[in-house]
N, C-alpha and C positions, 0 to 999 in steps of 0.2 A: 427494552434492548439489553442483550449483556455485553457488557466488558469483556475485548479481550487483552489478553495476558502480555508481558511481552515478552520478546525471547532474547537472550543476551542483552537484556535492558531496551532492546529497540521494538516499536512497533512494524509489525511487517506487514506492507497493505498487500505483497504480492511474493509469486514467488515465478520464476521463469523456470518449468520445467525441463527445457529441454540443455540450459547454461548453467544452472545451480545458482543464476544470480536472486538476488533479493531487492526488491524497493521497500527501505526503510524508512523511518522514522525516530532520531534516537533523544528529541529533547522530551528532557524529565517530566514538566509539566502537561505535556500532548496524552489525552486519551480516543481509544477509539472502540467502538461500538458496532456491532452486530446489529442492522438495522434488516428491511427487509432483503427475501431472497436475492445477491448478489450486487448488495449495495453495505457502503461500510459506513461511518459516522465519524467526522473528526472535530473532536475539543480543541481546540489550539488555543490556552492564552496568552501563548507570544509567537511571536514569528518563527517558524520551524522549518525544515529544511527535509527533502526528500532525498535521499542518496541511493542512487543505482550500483551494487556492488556484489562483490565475490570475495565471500570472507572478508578481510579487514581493507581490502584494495576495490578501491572503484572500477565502475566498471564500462561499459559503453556508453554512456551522456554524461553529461554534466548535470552536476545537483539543480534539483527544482526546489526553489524559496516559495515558502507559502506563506501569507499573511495572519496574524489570530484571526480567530472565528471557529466555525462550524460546519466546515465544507463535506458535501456526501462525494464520496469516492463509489465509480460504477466498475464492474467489470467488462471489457469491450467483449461481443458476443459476433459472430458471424451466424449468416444463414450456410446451410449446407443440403443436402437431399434428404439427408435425415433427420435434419432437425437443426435447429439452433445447436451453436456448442459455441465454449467459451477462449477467446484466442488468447496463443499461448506463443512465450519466444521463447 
């Protein structure tokens, strides 16, 4: 699996295309990994926190607390006439 990078310090499991928003992840300890196609890997050894956000301001939910461990992150897909494709807000 590779590591990926973060970007202004935060890991980013997502990105909302159409809002510019981000779901982050910005504690130091937290890695994540490139598992298979359209699945991601997360190290947590402490309790970490996901923030929904645009630029430095939140943004439509409220943070999601995630417990340590090793949680696989998926991408939600819908069916369509041509095909699967990956849903996007």
């Amino acid at each position: 699996m590779e590591q990926i990078k973060r970007r202004n310090g935060k890991l980013i499991l997502g990105e909302g295309e159409v809002t510019g928003h981000v779901h982050s992840i910005a504690n130091p300890s937290a890695k994540m990994y490139q598992a298979e196609a359209g699945l991601l890997q997360l190290e947590l050894p402490t309790q970490s926190t996901i923030r929904h956000e645009i630029g430095d301001k939140p943004a439509e939910h409220r943070d999601i607390q995630l417990p340590s461990g090793e949680p696989v992150v998926s991408q939600k897909r819908q069916y369509t006439r041509d095909g699967d494709t990956n849903v996007v807000d």
